[in-house]
MIROTOR-558973 format. One record per residue (C-alpha): z, x, y. Coordinates in steps of 0.2 Angstrom, whole numbers, padded with zeros to 4 digits, always signed. Layout:
<recs>
ZXY...
</recs>
This chain:
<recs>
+0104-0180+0045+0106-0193+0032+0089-0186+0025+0096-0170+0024+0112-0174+0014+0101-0186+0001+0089-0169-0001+0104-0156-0004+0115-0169-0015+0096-0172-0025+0090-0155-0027+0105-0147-0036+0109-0164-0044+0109-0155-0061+0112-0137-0058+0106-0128-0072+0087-0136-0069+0087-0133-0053+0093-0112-0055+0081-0112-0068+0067-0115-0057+0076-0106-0042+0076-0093-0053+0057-0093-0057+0052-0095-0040+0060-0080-0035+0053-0068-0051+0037-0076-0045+0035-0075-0027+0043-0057-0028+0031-0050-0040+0015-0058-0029+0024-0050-0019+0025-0033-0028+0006-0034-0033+0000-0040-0016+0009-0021-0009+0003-0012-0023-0015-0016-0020-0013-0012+0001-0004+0002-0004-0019+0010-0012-0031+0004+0004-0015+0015+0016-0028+0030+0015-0043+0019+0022-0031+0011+0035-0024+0027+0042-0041+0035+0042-0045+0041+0060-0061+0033+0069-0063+0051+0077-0064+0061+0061-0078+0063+0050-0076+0074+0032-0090+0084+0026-0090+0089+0005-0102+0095-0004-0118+0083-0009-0117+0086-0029-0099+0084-0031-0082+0083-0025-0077+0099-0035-0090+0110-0027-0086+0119-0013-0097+0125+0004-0098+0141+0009-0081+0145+0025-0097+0152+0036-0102+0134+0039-0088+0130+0051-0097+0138+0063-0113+0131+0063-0106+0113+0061-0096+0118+0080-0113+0120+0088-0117+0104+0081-0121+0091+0096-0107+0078+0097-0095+0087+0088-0079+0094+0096-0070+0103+0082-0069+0110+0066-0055+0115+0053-0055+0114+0033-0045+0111+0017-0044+0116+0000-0037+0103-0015-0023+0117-0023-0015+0105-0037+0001+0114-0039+0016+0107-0049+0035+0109-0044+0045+0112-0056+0039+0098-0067+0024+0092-0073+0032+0075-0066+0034+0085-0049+0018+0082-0043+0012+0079-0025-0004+0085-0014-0005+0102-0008-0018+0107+0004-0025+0126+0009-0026+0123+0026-0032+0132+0043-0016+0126+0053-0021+0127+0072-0036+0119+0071-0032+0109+0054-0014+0102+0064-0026+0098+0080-0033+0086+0072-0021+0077+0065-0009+0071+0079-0001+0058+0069+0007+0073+0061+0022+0073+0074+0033+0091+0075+0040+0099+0086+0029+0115+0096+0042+0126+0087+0039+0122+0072+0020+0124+0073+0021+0140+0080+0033+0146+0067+0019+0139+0055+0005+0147+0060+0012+0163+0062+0019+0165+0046+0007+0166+0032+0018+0161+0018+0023+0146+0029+0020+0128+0023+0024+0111+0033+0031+0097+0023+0031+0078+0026+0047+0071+0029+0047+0059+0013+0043+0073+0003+0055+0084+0012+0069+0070+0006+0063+0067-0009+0066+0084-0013+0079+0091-0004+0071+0103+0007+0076+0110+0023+0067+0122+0037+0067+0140+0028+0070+0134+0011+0057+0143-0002+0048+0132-0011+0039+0139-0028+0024+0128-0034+0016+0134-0050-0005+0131-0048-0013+0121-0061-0032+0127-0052-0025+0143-0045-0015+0152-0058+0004+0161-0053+0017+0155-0045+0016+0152-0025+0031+0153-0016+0031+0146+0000+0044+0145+0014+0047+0128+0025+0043+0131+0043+0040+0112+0049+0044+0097+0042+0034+0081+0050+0037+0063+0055+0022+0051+0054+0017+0043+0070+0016+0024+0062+0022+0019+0045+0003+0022+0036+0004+0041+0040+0005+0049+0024+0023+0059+0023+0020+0066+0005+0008+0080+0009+0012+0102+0010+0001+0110+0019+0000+0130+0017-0013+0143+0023-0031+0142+0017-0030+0161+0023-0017+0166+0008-0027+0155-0004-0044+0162+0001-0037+0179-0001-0032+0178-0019-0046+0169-0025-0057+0185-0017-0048+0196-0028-0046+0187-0043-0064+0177-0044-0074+0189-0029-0090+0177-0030-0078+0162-0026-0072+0166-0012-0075+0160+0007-0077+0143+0002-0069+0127+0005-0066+0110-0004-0071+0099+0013-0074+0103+0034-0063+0091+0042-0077+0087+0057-0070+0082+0073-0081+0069+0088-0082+0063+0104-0087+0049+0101-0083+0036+0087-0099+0026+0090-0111+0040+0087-0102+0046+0070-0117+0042+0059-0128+0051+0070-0118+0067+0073-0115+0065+0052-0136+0065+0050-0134+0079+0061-0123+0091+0051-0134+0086+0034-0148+0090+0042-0142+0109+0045-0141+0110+0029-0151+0102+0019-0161+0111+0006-0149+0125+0007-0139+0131-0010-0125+0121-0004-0129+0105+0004-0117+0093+0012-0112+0076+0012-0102+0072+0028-0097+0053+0031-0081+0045+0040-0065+0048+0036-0061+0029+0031-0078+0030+0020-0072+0047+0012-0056+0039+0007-0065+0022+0002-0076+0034-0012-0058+0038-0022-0053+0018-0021-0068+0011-0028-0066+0023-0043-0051+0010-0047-0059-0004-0039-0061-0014-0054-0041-0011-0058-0037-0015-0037-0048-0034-0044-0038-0038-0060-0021-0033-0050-0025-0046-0037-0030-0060-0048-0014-0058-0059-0004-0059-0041-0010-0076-0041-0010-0079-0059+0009-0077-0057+0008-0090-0042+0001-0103-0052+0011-0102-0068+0026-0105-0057+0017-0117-0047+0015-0128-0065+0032-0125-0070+0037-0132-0052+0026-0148-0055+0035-0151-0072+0051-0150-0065+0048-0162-0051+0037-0174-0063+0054-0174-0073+0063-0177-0057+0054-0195-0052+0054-0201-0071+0073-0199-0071+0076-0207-0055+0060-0221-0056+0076-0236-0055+0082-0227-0037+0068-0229-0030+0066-0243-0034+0079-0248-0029+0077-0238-0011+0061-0249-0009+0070-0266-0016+0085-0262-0002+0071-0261+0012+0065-0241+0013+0046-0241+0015+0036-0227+0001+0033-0216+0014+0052-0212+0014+0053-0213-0006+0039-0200-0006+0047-0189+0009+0064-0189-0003+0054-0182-0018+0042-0169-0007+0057-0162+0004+0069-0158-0012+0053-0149-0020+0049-0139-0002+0069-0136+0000+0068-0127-0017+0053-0118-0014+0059-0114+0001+0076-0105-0006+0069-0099-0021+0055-0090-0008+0067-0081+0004+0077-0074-0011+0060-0068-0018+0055-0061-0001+0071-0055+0000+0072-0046-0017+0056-0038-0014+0061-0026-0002+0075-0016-0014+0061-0019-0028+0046-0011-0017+0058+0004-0011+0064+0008-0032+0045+0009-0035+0038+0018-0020+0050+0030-0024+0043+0032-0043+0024+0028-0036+0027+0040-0020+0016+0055-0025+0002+0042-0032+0004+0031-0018+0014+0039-0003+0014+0023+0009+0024+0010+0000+0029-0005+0012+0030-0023+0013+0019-0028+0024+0020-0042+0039+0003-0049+0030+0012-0049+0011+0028-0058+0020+0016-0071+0027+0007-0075+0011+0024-0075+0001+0028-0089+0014+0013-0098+0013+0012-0100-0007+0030-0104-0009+0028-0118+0003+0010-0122-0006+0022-0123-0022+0032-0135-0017+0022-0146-0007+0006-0145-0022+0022-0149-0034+0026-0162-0029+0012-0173-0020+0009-0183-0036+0025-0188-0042+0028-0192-0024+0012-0203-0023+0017-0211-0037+0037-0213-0034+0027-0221-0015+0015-0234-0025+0030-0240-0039+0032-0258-0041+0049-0264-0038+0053-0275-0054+0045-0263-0063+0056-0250-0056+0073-0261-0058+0068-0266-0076+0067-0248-0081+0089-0247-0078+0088-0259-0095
</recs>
């Protein structure tokens, strides 16, 4: 108890200090934190990936397409228990800020696939009957307002016109790395006006969404499907799902690096002005401890004073920052949602906030307290002259 009082009475012994450095533990550990969400938010896509889903493209390029008659080739593949598609439509609502994926999609099949996309039967049905039906996740349905049966026009960037489309289910993600920030539409309608515009490019699709019985054999049932088609006009590529998603975050990886070395940058410029502040600390109060040590305290509790006002600092000035982080990462998801749709804290990011504000304050201090342990008392008195 008498610790206790002695740390609280020394850490705030001079206020302005000891906000200062509050101050820049908390810009600290909340921007490690920031950075550390950033760069997980980017893996979401990897981490929602489904172990039972594997995505075939074309081989040369993401930007080719496969011929729609594939599907039912790839169903008679061994191993493989269903097939659906997707087409990338890259249309703009309202403003070119507007922007969030659009998929053509076949929605039975496609919605089979997908169970983390939770609705209700209803609103399925209502979906797949009506062809100028779209379903919406829900953050994107907040973001923007939208409501079941509300027409939604999207102007295409790939597919010229405008494409109204009317809201006939709005989903909820099964787990918090389910993507909310999606509109799914009928391939069927897309498929339709391509044939009439561009004839030669119709019946084609961007990826076959491919899916197994078994996860183990998904490299085998992959080979499989290549093989079909190999020396064709259009060959395919088909890999995991995870691995798919894996191909677009390497294109930044070098980004995903330097973001994750500033997080800890940031820790290490707050972690040297921590170890000035408490260096500055023991040089001011050299004749106390002294003192402590004259009046009979051993150097392991002179050095316990100095390294538990440095952790109870750190220790405040990290839950504010943990707890500043959370209003922070909400303002930014919602700026970042169409880039990055699953914007959250993690458990992990809390833990690692945890653990380099307390390595802050312990590293901060273990040489002044080693010092302040080893000082010679008549040394120590004589610096009161």
């Amino acid at each position: 108890m008498f610790l206790t009082q002695l740390l609280l009475r020394n850490a705030f012994r001079h206020p302005l200090r000891s906000l200062l450095t509050l101050l820049g533990l908390v810009v600290a550990i909340a921007a490690f934190g920031l950075l550390r969400t950033v760069n997980e938010a980017w893996y979401a896509g990897v981490q929602a990936s489904s172990a039972t889903r594997l995505v075939a493209r074309n081989a040369t390029s993401l930007t080719f397409v496969l011929p729609i008659s594939y599907a039912q080739r790839i169903r008679g593949v061994d191993g493989v228990s269903s097939v659906s598609w997707a087409n990338w439509f890259g249309g703009i609502y309202q403003t070119e800020r507007n922007f969030f994926p659009q998929f053509g999609v076949d929605p039975a099949s496609y919605l089979k696939l997908y169970p983390e996309y939770v609705m209700s039967e209803d609103e399925k049905l209502a979906f797949i009957k009506d062809r100028q039906g779209a379903v919406v996740g829900r953050k994107l349905a907040n973001q923007y307002g939208w409501k079941l049966g509300d027409t939604v026009p999207i102007r295409g960037t790939i597919y010229p016109g405008t494409w109204n489309f009317t809201i006939r289910g709005i989903w909820e993600g099964r787990d918090a790395k389910t993507d909310e920030n999606q509109m799914l539409f009928h391939w069927q309608l897309l498929n339709e006006s391509v044939k009439k515009r561009f004839p030669k490019r119709g019946d084609s699709v961007g990826v076959f969404i491919v899916g197994i019985d078994d996860p183990s054999q998904a490299a085998t049932v992959a080979g499989r499907v290549d093989a079909m088609f190999k020396n064709s006009l259009a060959e395919s590529l088909t890999e995991t799902e995870s691995a798919f998603q894996l191909s677009f975050v390497s294109m930044s990886e070098a980004i995903l690096v330097a973001i994750e070395a500033v997080s800890y940058i940031v820790v290490l410029i707050i972690l040297a002005v921590m170890a000035n502040t408490m260096t500055m600390t023991a040089r001011e109060r050299l004749a106390e401890y002294a003192t402590l040590k004259a009046l009979g305290f051993g150097p392991g509790f002179v050095a316990r004073l100095l390294l538990g006002e440095s952790l109870l600092i750190a220790a405040l000035g990290g839950a504010m920052g943990i707890a500043v982080s959370f209003p922070i990462a909400a303002a930014f998801g919602s700026v970042v949602g169409s880039v990055l749709p699953v914007f959250e804290i993690s458990a992990t990011t809390i833990a690692l906030q945890i653990g380099a504000s307390m390595a802050v304050g312990f590293i901060a201090a273990a040489w002044p307290a080693w010092q302040m342990g080893r000082i010679d008392i008549v040394n120590g008195l004589r610096h009161v002259a």
